[in-house]
VEXDRENFI-559986 format. One record per atom (N, C-alpha, C, O): y negated, x negated, z; residue in one letter. Coordinates in steps of 0.2 Angstrom, whole numbers, plus 5000, padded with zeros to 4 digits. Atoms other than C-alpha are relative to their C-alpha. Layout:
N
YXZA...
// end
This chain:
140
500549994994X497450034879X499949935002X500249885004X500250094996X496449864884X500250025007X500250075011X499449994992X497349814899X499149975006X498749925005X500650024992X495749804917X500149945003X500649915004X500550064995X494849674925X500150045007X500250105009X500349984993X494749674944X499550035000X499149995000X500850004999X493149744944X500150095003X500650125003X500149954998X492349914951X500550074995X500750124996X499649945006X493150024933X500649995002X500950045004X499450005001X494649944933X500350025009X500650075009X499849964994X495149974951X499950085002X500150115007X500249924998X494550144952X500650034994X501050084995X499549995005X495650164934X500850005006X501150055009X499350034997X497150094944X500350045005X500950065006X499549954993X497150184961X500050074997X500450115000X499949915002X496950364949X500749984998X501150034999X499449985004X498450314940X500849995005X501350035004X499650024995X499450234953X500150065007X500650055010X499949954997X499250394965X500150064996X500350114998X499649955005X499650504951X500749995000X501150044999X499350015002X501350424950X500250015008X500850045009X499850004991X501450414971X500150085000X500650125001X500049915001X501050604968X500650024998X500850085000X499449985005X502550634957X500650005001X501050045000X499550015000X503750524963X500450045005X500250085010X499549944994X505250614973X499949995006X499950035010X499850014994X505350534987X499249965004X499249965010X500950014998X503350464991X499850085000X499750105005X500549965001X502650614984X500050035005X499650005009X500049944996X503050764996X499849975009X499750025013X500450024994X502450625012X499350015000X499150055004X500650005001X500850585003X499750095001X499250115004X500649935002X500350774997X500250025007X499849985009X500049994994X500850825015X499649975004X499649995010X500450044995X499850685021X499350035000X498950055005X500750005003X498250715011X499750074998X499950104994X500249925001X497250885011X499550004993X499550054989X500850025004X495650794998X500349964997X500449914999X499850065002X496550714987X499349954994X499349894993X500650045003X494850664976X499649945006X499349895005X500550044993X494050594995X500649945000X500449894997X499450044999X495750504998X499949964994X499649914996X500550045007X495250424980X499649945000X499649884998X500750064998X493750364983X500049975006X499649935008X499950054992X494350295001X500349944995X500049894992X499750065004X495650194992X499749954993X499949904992X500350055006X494550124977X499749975006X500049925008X500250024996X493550084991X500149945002X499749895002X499450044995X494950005001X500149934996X500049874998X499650075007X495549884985X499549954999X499649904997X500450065003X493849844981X499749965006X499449915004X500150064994X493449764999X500249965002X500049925005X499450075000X495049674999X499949954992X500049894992X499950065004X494849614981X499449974998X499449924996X500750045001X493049584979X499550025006X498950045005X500350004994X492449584997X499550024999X499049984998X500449955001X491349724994X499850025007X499250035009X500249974992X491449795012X500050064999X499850085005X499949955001X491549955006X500450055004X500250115003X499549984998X492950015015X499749995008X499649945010X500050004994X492650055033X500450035004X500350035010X499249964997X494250145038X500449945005X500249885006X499450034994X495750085052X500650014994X500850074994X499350005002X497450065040X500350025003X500750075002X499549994995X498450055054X500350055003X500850075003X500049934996X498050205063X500350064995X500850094996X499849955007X498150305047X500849984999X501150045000X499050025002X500050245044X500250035007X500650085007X499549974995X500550275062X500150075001X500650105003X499949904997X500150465063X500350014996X500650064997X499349975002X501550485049X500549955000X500849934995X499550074999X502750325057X500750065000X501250025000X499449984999X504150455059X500150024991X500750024989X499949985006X504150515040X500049934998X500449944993X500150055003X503950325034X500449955002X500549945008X499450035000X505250205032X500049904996X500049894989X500050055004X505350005026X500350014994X500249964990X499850005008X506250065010X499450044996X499350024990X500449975002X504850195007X499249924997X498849924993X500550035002X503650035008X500449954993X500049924989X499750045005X504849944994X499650064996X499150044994X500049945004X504750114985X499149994997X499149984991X500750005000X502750104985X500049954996X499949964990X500250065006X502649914979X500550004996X500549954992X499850005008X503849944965X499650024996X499249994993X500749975005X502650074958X499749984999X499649964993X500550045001X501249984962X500149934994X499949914988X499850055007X501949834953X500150034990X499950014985X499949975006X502449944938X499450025000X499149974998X500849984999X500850024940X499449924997X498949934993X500750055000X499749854939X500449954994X500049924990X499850045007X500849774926X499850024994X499649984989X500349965007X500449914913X499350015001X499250014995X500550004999X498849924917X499349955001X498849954999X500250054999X498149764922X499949944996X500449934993X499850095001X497849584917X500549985003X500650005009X499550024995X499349494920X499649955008X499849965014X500150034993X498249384933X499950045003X500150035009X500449954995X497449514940X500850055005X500950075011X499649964994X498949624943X500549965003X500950005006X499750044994X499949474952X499550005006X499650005012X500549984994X498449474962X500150055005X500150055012X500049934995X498549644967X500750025002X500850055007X499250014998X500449634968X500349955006X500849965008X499750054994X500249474981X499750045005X500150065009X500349984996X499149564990X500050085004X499750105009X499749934999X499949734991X500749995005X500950035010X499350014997X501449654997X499949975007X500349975011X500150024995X500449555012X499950035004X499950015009X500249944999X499949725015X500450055005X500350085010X499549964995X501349805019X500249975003X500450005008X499850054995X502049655028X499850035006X500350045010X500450014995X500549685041X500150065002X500150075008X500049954996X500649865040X500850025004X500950065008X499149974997X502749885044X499949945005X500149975010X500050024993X502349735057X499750045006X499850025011X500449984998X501249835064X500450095003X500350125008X499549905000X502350025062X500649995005X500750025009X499450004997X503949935067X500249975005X500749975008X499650074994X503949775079X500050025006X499550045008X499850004992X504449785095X500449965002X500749944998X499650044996X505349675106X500550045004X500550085008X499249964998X507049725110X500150005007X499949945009X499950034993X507449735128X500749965001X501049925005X499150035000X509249715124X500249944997X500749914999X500050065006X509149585112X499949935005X499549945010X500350084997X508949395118X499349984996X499249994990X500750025002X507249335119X500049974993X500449934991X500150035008X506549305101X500250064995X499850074990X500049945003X507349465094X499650064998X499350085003X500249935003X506649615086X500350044996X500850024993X499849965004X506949755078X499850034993X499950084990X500550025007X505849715062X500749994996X501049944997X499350025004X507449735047X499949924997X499349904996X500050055002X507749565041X499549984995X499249924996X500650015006X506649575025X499650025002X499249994998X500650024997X505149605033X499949945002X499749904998X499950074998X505349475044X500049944996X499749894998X499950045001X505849365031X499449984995X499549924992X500550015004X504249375020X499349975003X498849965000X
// end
């Protein structure tokens, strides 16, 4: 199989196959398909999504954030590890190698912002400076 280009094909290849695997796996899947009613709409949001982060297309006009919070009790900082293995597995088989470190840095700044976003808080108990963000968030 010739390995994808960033481009409008290849990223539309990448999110069918890489949610095909999300779909499957044991411990994502039964989030996602309980998240998602359209899974073809859900589809075309995320090619969307990927192609206005990787080729500033603008295409994407959704809230991320918001989307994540309404299942913050089902999701978990290992579930976002969980994800960017796939993904990585996912974009190394399928990708250009530069292409799919690209989409691998950028995956991973991703969830940074969305788990800073899911889990920080400011501890009351804790001395000032602390959080409750697990270490390896934080640390990235």
């Amino acid at each position: 199989m010739e390995l994808k280009r960033i481009d409008d094909e290849g990223l539309g290849h990448l999110v069918e196959a890489f949610y095909a695997r999300v779909r499957a796996d044991e411990e994502l899947g039964p989030i996602f398909n309980d998240a998602i009613s359209d899974w073809p709409e859900h589809l075309g949001k995320l090619t969307d999504f990927w192609s206005s982060v990787m080729l500033t297309t603008g295409r994407y006009k959704g809230q991320p954030v918001p989307a994540h919070m309404k299942h913050r009790s089902k999701i978990t900082p290992e579930l976002f590890e969980r994800w960017l293995g796939l993904w990585a597995e996912t974009t190394d088989a399928l990708m250009e190698p530069a292409a799919a470190r690209a989409l691998q840095d950028k995956a991973r700044r991703i969830a940074q912002s969305l788990q800073l976003a899911m889990f920080f808080r400011i501890d009351a108990d804790q001395p000032t400076g602390r959080t409750n963000i697990p270490d390896r968030v934080a640390a990235e």
